[in-house]
N, CA, C and O atoms as CSV, one atom per row, in Angstrom:
chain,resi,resn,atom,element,x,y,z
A,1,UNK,N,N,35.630,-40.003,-72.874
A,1,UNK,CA,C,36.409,-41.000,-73.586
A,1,UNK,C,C,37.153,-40.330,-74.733
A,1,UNK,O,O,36.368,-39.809,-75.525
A,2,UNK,N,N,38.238,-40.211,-75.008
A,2,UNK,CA,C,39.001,-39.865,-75.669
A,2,UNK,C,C,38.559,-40.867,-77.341
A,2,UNK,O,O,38.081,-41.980,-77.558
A,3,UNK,N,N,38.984,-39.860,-78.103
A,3,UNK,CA,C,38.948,-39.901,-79.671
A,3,UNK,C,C,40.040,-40.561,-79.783
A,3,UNK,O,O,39.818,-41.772,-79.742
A,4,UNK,N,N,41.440,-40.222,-79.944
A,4,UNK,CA,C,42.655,-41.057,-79.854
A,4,UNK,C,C,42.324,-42.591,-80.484
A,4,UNK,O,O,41.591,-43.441,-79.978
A,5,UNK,N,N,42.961,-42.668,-81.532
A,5,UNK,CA,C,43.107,-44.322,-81.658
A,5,UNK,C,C,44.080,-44.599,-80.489
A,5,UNK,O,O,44.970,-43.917,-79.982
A,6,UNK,N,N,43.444,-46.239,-80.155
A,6,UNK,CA,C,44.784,-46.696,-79.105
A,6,UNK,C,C,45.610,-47.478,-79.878
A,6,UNK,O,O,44.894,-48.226,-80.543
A,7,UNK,N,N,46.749,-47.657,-80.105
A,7,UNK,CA,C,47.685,-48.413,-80.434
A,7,UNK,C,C,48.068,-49.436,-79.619
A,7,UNK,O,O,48.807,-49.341,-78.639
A,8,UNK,N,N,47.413,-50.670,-80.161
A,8,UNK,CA,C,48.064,-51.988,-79.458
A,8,UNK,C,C,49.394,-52.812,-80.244
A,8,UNK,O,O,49.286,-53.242,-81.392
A,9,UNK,N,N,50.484,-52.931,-79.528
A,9,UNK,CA,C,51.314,-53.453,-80.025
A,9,UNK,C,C,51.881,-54.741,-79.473
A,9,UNK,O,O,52.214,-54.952,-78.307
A,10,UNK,N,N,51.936,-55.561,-80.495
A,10,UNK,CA,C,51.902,-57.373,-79.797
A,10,UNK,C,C,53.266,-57.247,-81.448
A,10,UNK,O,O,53.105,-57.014,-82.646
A,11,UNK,N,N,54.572,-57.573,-80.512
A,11,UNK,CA,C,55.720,-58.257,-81.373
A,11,UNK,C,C,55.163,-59.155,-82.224
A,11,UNK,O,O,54.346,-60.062,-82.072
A,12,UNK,N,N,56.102,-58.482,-83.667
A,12,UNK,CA,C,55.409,-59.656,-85.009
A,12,UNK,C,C,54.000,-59.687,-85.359
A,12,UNK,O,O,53.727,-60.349,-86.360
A,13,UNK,N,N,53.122,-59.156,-84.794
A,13,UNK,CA,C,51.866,-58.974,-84.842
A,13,UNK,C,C,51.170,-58.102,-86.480
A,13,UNK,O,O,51.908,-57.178,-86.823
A,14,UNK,N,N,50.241,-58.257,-87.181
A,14,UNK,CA,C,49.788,-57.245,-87.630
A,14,UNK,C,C,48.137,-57.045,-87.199
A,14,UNK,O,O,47.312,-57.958,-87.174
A,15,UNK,N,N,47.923,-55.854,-86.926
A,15,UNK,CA,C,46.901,-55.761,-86.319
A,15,UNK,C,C,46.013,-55.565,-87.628
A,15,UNK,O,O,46.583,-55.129,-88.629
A,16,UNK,N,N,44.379,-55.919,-87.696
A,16,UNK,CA,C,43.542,-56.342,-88.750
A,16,UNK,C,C,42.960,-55.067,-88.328
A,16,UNK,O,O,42.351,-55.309,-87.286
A,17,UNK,N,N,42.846,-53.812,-88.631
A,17,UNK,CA,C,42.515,-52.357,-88.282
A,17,UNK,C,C,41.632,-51.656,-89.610
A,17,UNK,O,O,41.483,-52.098,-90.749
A,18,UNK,N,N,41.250,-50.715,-89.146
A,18,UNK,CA,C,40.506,-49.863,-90.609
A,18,UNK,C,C,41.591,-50.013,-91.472
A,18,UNK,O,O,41.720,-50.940,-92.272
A,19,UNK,N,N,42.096,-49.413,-91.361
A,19,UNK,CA,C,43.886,-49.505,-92.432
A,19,UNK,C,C,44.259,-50.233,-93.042
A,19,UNK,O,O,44.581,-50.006,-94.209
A,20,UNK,N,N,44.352,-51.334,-92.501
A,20,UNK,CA,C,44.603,-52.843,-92.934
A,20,UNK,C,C,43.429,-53.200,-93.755
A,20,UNK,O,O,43.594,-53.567,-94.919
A,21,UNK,N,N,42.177,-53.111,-93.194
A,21,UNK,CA,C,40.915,-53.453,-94.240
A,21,UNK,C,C,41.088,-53.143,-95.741
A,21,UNK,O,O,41.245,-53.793,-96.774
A,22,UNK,N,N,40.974,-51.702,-95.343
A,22,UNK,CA,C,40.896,-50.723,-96.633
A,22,UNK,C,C,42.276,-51.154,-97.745
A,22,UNK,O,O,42.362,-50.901,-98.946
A,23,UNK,N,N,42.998,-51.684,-97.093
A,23,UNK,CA,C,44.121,-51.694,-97.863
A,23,UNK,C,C,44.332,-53.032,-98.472
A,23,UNK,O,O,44.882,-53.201,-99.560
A,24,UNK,N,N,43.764,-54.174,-97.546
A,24,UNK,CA,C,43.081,-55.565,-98.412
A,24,UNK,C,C,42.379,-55.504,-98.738
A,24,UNK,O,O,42.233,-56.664,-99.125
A,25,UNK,N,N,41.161,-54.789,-99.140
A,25,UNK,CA,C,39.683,-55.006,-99.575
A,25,UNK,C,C,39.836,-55.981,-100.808
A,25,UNK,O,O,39.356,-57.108,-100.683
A,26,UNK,N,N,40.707,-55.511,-102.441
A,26,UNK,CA,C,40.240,-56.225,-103.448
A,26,UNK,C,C,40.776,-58.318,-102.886
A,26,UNK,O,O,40.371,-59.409,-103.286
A,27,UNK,N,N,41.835,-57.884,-101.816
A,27,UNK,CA,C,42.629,-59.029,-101.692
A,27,UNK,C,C,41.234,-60.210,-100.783
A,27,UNK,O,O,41.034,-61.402,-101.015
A,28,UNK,N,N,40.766,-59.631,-100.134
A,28,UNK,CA,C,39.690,-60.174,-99.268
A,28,UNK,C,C,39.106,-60.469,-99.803
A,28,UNK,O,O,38.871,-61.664,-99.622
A,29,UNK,N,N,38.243,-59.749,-101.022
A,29,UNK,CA,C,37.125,-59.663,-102.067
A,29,UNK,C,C,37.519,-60.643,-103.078
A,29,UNK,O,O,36.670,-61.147,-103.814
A,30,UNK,N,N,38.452,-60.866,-103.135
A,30,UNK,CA,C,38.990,-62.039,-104.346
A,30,UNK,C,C,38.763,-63.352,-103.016
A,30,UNK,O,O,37.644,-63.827,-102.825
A,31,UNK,N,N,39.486,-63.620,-102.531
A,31,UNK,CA,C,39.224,-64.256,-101.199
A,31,UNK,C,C,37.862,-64.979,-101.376
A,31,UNK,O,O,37.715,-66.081,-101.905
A,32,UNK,N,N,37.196,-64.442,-101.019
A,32,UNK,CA,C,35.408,-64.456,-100.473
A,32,UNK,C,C,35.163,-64.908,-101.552
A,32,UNK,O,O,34.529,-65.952,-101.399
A,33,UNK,N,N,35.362,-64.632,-102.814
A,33,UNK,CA,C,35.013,-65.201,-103.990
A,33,UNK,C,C,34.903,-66.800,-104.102
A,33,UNK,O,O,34.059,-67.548,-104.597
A,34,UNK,N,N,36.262,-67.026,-103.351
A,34,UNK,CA,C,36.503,-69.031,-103.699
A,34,UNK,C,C,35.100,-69.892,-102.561
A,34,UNK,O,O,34.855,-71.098,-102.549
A,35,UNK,N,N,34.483,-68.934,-101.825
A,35,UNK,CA,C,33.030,-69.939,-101.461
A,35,UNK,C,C,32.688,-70.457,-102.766
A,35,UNK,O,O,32.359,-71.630,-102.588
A,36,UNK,N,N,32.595,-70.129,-104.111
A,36,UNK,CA,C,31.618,-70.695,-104.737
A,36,UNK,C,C,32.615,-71.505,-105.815
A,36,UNK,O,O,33.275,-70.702,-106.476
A,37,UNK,N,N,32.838,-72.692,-106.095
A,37,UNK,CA,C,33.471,-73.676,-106.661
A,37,UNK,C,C,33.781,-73.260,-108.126
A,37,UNK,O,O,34.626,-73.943,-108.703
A,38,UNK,N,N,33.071,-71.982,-108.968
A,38,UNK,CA,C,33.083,-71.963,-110.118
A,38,UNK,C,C,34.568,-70.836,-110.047
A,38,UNK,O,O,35.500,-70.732,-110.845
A,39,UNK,N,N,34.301,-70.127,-108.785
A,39,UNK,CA,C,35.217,-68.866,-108.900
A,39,UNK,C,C,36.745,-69.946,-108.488
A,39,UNK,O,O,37.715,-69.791,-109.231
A,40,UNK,N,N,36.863,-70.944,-107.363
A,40,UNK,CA,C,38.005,-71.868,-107.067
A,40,UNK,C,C,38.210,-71.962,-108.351
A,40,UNK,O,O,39.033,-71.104,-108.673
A,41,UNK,N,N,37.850,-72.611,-109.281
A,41,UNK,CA,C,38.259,-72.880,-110.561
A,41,UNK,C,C,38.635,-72.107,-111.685
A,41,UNK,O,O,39.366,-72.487,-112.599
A,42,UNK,N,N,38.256,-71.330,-111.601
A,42,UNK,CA,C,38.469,-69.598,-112.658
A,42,UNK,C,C,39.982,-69.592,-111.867
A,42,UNK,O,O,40.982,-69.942,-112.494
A,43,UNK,N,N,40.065,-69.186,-110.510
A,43,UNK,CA,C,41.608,-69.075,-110.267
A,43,UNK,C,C,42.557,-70.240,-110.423
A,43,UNK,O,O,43.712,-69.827,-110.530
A,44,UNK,N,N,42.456,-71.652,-110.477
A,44,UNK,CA,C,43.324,-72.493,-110.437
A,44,UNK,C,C,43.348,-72.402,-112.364
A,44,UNK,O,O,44.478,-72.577,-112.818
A,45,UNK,N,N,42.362,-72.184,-113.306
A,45,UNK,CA,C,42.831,-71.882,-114.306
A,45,UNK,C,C,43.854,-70.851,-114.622
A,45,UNK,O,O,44.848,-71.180,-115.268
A,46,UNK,N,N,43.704,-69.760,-114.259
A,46,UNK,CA,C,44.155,-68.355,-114.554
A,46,UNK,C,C,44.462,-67.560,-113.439
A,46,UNK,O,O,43.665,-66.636,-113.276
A,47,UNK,N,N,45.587,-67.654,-112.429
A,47,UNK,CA,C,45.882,-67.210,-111.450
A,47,UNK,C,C,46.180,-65.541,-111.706
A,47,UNK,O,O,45.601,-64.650,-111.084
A,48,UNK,N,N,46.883,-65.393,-112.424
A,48,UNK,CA,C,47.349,-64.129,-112.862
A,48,UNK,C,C,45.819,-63.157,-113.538
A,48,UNK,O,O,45.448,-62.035,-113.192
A,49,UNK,N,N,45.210,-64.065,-114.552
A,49,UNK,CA,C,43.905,-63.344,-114.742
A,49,UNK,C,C,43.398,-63.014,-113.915
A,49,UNK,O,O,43.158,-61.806,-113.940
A,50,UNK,N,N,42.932,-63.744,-112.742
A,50,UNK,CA,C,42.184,-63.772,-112.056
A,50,UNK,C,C,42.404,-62.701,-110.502
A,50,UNK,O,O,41.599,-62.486,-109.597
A,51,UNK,N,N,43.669,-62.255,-110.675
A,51,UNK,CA,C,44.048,-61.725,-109.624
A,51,UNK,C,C,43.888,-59.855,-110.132
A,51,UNK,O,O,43.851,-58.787,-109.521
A,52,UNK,N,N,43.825,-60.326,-111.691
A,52,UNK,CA,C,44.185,-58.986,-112.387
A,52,UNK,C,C,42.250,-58.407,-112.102
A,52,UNK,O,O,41.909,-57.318,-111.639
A,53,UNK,N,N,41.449,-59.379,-112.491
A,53,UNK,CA,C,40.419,-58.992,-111.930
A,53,UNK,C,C,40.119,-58.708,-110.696
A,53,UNK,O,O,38.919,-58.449,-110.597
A,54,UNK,N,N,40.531,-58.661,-109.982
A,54,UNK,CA,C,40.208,-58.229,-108.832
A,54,UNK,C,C,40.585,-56.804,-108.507
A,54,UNK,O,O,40.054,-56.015,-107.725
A,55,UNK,N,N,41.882,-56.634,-109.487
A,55,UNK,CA,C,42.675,-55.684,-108.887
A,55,UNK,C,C,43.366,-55.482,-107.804
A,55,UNK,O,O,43.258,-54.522,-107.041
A,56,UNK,N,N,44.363,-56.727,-107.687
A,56,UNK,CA,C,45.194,-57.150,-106.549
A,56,UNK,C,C,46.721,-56.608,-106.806
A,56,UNK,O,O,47.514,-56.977,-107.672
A,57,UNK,N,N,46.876,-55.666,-105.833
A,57,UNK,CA,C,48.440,-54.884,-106.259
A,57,UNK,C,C,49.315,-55.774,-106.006
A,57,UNK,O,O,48.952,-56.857,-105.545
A,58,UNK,N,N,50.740,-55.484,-106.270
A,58,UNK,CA,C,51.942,-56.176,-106.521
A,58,UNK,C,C,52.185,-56.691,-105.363
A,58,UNK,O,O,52.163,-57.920,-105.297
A,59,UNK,N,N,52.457,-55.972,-104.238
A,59,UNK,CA,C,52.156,-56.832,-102.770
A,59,UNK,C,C,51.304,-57.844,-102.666
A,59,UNK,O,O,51.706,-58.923,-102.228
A,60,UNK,N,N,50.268,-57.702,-102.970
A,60,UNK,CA,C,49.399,-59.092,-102.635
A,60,UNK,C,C,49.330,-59.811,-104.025
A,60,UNK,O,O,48.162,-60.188,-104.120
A,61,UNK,N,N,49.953,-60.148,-105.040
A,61,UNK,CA,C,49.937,-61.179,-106.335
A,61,UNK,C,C,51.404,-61.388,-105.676
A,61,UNK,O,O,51.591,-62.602,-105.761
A,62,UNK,N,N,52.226,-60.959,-105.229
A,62,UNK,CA,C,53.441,-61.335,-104.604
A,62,UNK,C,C,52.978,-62.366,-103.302
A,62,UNK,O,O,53.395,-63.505,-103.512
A,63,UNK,N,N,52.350,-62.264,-102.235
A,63,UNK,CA,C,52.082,-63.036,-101.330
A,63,UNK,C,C,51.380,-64.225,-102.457
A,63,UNK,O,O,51.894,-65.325,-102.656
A,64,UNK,N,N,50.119,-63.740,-103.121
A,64,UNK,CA,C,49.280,-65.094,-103.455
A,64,UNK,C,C,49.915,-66.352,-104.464
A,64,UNK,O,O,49.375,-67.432,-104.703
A,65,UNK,N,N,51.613,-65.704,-105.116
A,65,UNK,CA,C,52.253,-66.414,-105.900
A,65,UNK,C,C,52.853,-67.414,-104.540
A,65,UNK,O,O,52.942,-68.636,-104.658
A,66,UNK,N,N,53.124,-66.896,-103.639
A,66,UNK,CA,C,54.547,-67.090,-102.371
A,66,UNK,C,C,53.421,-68.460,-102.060
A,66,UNK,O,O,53.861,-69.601,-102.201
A,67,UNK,N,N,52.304,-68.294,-101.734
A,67,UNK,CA,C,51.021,-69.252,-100.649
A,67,UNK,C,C,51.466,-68.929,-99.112
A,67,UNK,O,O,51.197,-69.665,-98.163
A,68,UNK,N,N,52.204,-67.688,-99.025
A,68,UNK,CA,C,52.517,-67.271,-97.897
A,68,UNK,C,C,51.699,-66.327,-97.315
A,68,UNK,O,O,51.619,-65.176,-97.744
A,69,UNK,N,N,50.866,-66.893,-96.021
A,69,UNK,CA,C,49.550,-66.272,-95.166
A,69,UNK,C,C,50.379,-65.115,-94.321
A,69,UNK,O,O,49.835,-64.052,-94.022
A,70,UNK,N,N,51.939,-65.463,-93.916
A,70,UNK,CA,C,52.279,-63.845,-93.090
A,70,UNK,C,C,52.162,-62.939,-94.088
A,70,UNK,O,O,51.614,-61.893,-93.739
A,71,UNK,N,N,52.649,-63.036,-95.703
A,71,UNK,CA,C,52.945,-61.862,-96.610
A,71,UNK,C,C,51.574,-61.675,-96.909
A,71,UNK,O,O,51.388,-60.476,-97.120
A,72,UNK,N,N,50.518,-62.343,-97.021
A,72,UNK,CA,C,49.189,-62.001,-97.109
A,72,UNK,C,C,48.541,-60.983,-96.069
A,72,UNK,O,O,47.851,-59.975,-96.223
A,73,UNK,N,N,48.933,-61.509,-95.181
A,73,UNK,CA,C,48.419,-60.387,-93.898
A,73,UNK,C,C,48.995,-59.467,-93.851
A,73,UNK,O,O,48.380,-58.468,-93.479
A,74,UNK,N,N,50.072,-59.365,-94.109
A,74,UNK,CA,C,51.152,-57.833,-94.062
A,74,UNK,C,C,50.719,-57.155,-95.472
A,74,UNK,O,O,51.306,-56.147,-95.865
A,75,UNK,N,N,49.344,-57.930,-96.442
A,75,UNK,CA,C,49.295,-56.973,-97.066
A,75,UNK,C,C,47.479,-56.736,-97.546
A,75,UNK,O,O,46.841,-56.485,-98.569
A,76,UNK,N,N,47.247,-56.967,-96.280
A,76,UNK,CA,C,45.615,-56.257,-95.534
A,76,UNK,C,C,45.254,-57.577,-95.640
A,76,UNK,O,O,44.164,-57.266,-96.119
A,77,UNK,N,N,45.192,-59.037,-95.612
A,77,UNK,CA,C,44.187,-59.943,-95.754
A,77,UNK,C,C,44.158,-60.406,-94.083
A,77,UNK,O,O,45.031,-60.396,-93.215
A,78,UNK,N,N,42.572,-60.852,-94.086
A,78,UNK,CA,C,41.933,-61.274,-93.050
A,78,UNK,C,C,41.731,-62.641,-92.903
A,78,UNK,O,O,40.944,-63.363,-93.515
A,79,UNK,N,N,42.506,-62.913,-92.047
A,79,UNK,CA,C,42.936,-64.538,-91.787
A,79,UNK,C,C,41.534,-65.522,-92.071
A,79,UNK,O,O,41.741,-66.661,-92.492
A,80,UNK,N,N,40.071,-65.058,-91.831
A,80,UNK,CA,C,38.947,-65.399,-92.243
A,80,UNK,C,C,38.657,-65.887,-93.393
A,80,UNK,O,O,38.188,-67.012,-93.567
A,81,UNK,N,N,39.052,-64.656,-94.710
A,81,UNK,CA,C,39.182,-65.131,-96.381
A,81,UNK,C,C,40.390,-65.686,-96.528
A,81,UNK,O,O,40.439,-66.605,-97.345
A,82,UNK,N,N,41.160,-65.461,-96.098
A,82,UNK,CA,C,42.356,-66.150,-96.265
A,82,UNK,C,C,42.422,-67.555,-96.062
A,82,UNK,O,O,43.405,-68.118,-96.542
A,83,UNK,N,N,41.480,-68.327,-95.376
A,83,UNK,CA,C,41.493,-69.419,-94.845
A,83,UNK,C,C,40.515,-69.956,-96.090
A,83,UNK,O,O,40.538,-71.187,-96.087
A,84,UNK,N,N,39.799,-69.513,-96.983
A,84,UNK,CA,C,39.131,-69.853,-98.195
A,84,UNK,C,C,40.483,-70.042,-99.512
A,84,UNK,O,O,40.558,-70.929,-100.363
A,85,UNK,N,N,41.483,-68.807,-99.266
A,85,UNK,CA,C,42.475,-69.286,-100.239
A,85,UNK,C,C,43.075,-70.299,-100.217
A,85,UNK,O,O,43.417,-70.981,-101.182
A,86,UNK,N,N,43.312,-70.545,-98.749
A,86,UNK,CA,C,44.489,-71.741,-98.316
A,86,UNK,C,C,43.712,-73.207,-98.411
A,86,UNK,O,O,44.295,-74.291,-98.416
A,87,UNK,N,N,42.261,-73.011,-98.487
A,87,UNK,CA,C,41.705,-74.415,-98.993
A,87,UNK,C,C,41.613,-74.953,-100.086
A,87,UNK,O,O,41.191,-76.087,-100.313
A,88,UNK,N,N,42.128,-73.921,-101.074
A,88,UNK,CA,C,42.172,-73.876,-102.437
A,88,UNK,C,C,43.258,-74.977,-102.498
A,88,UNK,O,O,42.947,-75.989,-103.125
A,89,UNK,N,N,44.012,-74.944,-102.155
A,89,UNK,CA,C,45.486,-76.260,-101.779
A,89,UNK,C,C,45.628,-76.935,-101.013
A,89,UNK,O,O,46.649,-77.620,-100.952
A,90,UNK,N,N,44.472,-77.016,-99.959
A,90,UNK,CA,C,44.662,-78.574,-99.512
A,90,UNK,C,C,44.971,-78.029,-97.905
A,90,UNK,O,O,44.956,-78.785,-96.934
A,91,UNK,N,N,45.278,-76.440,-97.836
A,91,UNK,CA,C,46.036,-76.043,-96.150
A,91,UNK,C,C,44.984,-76.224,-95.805
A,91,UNK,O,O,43.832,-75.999,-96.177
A,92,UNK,N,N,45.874,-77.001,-94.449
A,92,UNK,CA,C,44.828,-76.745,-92.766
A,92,UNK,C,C,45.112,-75.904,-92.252
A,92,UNK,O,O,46.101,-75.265,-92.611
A,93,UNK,N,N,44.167,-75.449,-90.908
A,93,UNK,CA,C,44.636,-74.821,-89.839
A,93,UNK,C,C,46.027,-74.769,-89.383
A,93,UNK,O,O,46.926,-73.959,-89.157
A,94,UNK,N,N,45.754,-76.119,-89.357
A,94,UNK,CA,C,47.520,-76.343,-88.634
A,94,UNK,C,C,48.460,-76.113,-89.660
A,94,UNK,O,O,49.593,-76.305,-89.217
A,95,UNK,N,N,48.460,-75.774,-90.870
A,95,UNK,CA,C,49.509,-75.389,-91.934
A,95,UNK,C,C,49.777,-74.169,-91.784
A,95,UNK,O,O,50.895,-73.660,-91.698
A,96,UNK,N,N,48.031,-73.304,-91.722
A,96,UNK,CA,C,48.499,-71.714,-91.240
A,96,UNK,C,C,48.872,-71.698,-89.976
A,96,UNK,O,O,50.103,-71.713,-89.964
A,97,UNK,N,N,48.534,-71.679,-89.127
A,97,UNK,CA,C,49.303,-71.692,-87.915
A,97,UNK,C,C,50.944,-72.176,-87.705
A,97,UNK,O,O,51.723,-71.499,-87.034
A,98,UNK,N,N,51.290,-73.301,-88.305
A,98,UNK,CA,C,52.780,-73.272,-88.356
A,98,UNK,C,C,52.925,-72.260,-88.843
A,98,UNK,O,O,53.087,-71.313,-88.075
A,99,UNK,N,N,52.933,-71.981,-90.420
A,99,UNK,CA,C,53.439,-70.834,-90.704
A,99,UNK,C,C,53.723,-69.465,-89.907
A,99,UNK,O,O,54.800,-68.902,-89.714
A,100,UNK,N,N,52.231,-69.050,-89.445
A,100,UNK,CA,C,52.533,-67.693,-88.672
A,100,UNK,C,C,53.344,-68.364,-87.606
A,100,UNK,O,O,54.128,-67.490,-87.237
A,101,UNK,N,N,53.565,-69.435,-86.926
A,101,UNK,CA,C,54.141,-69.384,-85.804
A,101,UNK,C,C,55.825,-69.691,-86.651
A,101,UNK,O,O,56.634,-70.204,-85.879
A,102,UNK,N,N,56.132,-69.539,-87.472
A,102,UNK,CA,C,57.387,-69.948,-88.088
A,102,UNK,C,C,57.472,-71.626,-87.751
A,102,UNK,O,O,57.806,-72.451,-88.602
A,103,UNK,N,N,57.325,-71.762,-87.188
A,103,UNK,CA,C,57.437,-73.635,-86.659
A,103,UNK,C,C,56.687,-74.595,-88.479
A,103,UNK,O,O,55.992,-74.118,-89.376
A,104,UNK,N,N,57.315,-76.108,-88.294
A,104,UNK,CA,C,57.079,-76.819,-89.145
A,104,UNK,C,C,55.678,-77.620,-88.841
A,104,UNK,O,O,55.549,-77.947,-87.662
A,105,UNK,N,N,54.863,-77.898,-89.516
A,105,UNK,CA,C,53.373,-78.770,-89.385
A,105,UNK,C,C,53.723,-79.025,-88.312
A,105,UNK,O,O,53.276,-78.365,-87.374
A,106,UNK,N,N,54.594,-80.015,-88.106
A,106,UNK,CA,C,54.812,-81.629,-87.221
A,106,UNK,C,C,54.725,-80.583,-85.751
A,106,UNK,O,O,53.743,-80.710,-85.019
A,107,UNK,N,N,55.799,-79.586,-85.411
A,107,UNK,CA,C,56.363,-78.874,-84.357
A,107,UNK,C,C,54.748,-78.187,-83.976
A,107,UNK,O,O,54.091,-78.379,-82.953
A,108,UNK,N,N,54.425,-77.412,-85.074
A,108,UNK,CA,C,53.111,-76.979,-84.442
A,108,UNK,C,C,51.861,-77.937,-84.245
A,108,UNK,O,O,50.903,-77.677,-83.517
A,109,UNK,N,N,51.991,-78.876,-84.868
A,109,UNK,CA,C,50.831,-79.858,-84.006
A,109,UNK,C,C,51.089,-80.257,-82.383
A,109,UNK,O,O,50.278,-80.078,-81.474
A,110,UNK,N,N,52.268,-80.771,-82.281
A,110,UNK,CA,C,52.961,-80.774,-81.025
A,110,UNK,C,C,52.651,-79.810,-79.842
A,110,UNK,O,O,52.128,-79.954,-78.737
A,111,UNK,N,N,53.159,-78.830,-80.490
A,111,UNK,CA,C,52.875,-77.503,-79.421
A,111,UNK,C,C,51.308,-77.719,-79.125
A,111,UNK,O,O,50.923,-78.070,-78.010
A,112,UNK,N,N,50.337,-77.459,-80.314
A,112,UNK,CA,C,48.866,-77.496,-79.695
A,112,UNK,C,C,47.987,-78.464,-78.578
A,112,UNK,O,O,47.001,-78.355,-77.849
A,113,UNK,N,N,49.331,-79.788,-79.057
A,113,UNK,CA,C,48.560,-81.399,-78.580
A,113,UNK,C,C,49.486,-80.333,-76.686
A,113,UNK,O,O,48.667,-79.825,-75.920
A,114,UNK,N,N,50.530,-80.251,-76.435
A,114,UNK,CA,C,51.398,-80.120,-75.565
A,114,UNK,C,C,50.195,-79.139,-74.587
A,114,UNK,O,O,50.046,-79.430,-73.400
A,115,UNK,N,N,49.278,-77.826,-75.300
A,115,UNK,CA,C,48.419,-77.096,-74.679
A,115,UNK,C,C,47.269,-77.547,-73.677
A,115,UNK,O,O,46.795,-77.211,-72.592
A,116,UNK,N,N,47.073,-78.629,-74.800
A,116,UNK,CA,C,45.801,-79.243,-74.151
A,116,UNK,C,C,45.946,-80.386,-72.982
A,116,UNK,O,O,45.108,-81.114,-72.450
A,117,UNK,N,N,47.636,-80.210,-72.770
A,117,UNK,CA,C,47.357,-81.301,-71.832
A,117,UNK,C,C,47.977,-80.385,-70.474
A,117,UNK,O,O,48.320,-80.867,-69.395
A,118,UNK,N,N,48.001,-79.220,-70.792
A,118,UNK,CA,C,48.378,-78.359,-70.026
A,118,UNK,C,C,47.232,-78.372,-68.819
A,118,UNK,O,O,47.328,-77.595,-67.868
């Protein structure tokens, strides 16, 4: 078996890889934080503090200002913690999912209801 990383490539895609980890860690780690209601609240006080604690680079305080989950992922976060940020405001599933799919709520509920009757 070959050593070789394999490179999978899926258009528009970012793949969640060692690379990607290492390179979201504080962004994830801030993330994981909002399980506990005291830390949700430390950030809805002090977004900027709170990001500074973590040590979240300009790429990702740029996505977490945006509430944009593609610029989050393009800058190492794992759709997993990420789904703890986006509850911080009220997103559903179906909010992230429009988003990554570019489509609006309404369009991507549609599409999903349209699957299941597939």
């Amino acid at each position: 078996m070959s050593t070789e990383a394999i490179e999978h490539e899926i258009p528009g895609t970012v793949m969640f890889d060692g690379t990607q980890a290492m390179k979201g860690y504080a962004l994830n780690k801030m993330c994981y934080s909002f399980n506990s209601a005291s830390s949700r609240d430390s950030f809805r006080a002090d977004e900027e503090g709170y990001m500074e604690r973590f040590g979240l680079n300009e790429q990702q305080k740029t996505a977490i200002r945006h509430r944009n989950v593609l610029e989050l992922i393009a800058a190492g976060g794992n759709i997993y913690y990420l789904a703890k940020f986006a509850g911080i405001f009220g997103l559903s599933v179906q909010d992230v999912g429009a988003q990554q799919t570019g489509m609006s709520v309404e369009d991507f509920k549609a599409y999903l209801k349209r699957q299941g009757d597939v």
